[in-house]
N, C-alpha and C positions, 0 to 999 in steps of 0.2 A: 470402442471405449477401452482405456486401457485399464488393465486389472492390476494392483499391488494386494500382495499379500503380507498379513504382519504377524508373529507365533505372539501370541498376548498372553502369557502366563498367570491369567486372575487364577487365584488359588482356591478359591470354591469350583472352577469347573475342574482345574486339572485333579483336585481332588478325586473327586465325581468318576472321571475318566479314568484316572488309577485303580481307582477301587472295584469300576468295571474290568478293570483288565485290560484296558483299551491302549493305543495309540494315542496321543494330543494332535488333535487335527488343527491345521493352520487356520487362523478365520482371517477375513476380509477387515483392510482399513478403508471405511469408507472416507472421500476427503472430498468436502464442500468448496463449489466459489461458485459467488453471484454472475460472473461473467458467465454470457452467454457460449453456445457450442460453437465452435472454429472463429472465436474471438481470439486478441493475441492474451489476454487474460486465461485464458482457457488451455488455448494450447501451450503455454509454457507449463502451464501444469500439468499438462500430459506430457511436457517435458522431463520434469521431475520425477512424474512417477516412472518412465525410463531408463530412467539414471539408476534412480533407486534400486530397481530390478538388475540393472547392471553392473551395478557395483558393490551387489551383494551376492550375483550369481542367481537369482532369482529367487534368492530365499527369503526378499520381503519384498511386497509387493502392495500395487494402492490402488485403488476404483476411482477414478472422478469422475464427480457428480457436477455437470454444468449448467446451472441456474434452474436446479429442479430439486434438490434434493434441502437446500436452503437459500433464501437470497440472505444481500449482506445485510439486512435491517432485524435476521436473526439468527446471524451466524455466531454472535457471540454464546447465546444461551443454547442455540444449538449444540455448538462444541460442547459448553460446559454439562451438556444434559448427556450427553453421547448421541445424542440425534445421528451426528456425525461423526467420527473419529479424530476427526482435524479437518481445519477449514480456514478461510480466508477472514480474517477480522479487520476490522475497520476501527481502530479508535476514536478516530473521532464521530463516530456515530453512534457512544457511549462514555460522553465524554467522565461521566462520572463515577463511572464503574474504572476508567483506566484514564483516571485525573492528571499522573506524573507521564503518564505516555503521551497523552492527548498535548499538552503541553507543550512538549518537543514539539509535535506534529505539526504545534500552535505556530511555530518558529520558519514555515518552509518559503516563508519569501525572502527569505534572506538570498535564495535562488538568485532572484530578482536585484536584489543590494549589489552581489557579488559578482553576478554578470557570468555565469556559469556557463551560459548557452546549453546545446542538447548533450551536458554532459551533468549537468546539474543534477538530473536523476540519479546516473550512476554513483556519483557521489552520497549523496541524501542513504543511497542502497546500504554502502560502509557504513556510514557514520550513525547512521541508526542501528544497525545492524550491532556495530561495537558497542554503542552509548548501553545498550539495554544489557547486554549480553555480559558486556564485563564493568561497568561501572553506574548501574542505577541498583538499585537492591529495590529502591520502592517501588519500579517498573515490576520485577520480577513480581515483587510481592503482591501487588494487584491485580497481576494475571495471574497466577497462585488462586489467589481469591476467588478467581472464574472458573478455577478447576479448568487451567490450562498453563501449559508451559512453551515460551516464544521460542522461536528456532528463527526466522528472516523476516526480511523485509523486502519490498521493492517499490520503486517510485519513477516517477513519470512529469514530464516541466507539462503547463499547465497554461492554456491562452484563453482569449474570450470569443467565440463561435457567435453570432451574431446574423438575425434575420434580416436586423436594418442594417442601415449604414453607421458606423459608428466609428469615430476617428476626435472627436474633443470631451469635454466636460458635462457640457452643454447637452451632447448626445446622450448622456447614459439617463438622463431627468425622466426620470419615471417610467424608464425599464423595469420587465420583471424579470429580473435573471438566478437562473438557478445557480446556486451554489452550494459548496459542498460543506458549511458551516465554517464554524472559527471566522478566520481573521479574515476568509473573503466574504462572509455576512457582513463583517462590518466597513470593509472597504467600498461594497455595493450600498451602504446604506450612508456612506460617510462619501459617497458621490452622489444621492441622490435617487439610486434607484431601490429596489423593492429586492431584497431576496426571497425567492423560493424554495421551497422544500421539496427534491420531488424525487424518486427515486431513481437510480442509476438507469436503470433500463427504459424507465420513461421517456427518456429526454427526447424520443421523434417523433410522439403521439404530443408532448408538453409543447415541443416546437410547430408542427405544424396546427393543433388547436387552438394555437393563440392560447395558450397558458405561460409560457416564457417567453420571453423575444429573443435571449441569450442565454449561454451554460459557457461554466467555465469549466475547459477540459482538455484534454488533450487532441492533437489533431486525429492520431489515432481512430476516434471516437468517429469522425466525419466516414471510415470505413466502415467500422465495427459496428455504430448504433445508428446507419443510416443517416446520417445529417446532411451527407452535399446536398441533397436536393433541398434542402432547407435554407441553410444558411448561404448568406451571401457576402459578410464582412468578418474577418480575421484579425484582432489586434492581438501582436504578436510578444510585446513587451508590459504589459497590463491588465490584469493585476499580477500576472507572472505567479509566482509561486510552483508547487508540485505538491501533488497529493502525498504527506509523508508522515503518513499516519497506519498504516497499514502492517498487520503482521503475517504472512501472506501464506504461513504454516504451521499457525496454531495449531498446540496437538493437546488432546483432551489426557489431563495430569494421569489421573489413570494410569490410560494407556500406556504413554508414555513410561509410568514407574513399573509395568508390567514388563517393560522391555529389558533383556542384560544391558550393559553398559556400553560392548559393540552394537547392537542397534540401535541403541539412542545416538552415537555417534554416524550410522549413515544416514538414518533418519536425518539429522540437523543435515550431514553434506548432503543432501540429495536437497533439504531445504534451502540452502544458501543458491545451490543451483538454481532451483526452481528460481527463487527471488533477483538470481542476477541474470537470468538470462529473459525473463520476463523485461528486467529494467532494459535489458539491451533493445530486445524486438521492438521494445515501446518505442525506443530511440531510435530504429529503422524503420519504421510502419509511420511516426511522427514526420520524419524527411520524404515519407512516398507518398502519403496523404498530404502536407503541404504539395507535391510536385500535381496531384492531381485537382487540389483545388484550385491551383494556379492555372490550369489549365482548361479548368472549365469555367472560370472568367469570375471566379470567388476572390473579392479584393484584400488579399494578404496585406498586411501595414502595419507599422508602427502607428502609437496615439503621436497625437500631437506634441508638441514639445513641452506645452503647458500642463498638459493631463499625465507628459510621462513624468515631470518634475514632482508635479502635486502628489504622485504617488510615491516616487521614492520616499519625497518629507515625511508621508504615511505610514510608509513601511518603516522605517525609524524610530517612530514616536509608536508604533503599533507594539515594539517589541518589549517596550516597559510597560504595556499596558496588557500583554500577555502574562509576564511574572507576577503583578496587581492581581488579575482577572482569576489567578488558579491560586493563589494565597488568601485573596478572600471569598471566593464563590464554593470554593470547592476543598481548601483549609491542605492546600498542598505546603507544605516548608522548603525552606528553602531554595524557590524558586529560581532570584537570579543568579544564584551558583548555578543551577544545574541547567539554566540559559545559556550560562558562560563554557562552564565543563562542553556541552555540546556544541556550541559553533565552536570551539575552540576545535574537538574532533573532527565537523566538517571541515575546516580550513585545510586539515591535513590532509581528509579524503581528496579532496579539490585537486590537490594535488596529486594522490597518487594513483588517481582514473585519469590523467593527463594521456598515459599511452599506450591506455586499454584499447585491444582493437577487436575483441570479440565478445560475446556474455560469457562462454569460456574461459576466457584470460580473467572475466571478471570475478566470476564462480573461484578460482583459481587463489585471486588475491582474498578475496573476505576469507575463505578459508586461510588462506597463509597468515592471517592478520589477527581474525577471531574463532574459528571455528576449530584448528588447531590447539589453540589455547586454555581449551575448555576439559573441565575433568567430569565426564561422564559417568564416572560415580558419583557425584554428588549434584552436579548441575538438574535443578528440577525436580530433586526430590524431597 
């Protein structure tokens, strides 16, 4: 397990230790995520804290904690309690506590609109990554709220894993399939079948019990949480999207304001890291895990022609019904500005992940784009 260390200058200990006459001893950042141990979740955050260590000459350092120390159903208050030092957050599974964040995250089929393929994620990675960092204040301000301050993102395109066969419309009628909230509850329910709630780690006890028939995830996942032996049908364009809701290095405010202003800056680069090299691995674990289901005779497909049309119409008409949904449920403003402001910055991401060939080169650009840009005296405090 790897150790990061972080010098946390709260001023009631260092008081304490001065007055003893003492040294300030370094303490431990402990850093939360619900993915499991040698999951690609997991390991890119042993990536990070790596980095970390390396790019500071080992003068901060981080402990991960893989799906022990918090899962994601309470990593938010985790964080915000100091349970953890920093941890993996999930907005949309809060979506009211981080309404303007959720929102955006509300927006990730547009993957699907835009026909991004497996780069969709890395995209999603920038453009969130910037949206929050340099032009939402109400983002910041709601994690603020949590007694935490964002530093990345990462994201991953997003298929439908399936026990039955399932290839038209027709098929989904009275599936129960897990979803991850938002806009795929209502796509599942606006085809006809039943979403479930269930949690991340569940999904090959949900699968094989006959509690879901489907989860919509990444292929990844048929590795990581055990699925080939479950699943037997892959639609590969429906309901599409990407989980991009995710902060993937919440750091508890605090801490955070305990630190000078160069380690709040490796901190974030070691963050952006973590979050772009996570997006990459997704994106090659995604291509090895399709090759492996294809070969053990798990039927990869596109939906039909009918069911993929019916969804695009969806995804369109879903996206006004997104900026509605957080205006009056949850009294967000100004909704489709900051609809607009945002795919507007993914359009450009789209773009300029076009010829990225490493998570490196990717880590590389977020920082050249946004984590560069940031003044570390005041950012988060």
């Amino acid at each position: 397990m790897n150790t990061i260390k972080l010098r946390l200058a709260a001023a009631t200990a260092l008081g304490l230790v001065l007055a003893a006459g003492s040294t300030a001893q370094a303490a431990e950042l402990r850093y939360a995520t619900g993915f499991g141990p040698n999951s690609t979740g997991a390991n890119a955050s042993n990536a990070a804290a790596d980095y970390l260590s390396q790019i500071t000459n080992g003068e901060m350092t981080m402990q991960v904690f893989p799906q022990s120390l918090l899962g994601f159903a309470e990593m938010s208050s985790g964080v915000r309690d100091g349970i953890a030092d920093a941890g993996f957050v999930l907005f949309p599974y809060f979506p009211a506590e981080y309404r303007n964040s959720s929102l955006i995250a509300d927006l990730n089929m547009v993957l699907t609109l835009e026909q991004t393929g497996d780069r969709g994620g890395l995209a999603w990675t920038g453009a969130l990554t910037e949206y929050i960092v340099m032009h939402c204040d109400a983002c910041r301000a709601e994690i603020a709220e949590q007694n935490q301050v964002y530093t990345s993102t990462s994201a991953t395109e997003y298929n439908l894993l399936c026990k039955p066969e399932v290839n038209t419309e027709a098929d989904l009628k009275g599936l129960k399939i897990r979803a991850p909230g938002g806009n795929w509850n209502r796509w599942v329910e606006a085809f006809g079948a039943v979403p479930v709630s269930l949690p991340f780690a569940e999904m090959y006890e949900g699968m094989s019990q006959g509690i879901i028939d489907c989860s919509i995830a990444s292929f990844t996942e048929l590795v990581d949480q055990g699925l080939m032996d479950e699943v037997t049908s892959i639609v590969t364009d429906v309901p599409g999207g990407a989980f991009g809701g995710s902060a993937m290095f919440n750091i508890n405010r605090d801490v955070w304001q305990s630190m000078t202003a160069g380690e709040r800056e490796s901190y974030m680069k070691a963050a952006n890291y973590g979050g772009a090299i996570t997006s990459w691995e997704y994106r090659a674990n995604n291509a090895a895990a399709r090759e492996k289901a294809i070969a053990a005779g798990i039927d990869v497909h596109e939906a039909d022609q009918a069911l993929h049309d019916k969804t695009m119409d969806w995804i369109r008409n879903d996206i006004a019904t997104v900026t509605q949904l957080y205006s009056e449920k949850y009294g967000v403003e100004n909704t489709q500005e900051s609809a607009d402001a945002f795919l507007e910055i993914f359009g450009k991401w789209a773009g300029l992940v076009d010829g990225i060939d490493s998570g490196e080169a990717l880590a590389d650009l977020i920082w050249q784009e946004v984590g560069s840009k940031v003044d570390f005296e005041t950012y988060g405090m």
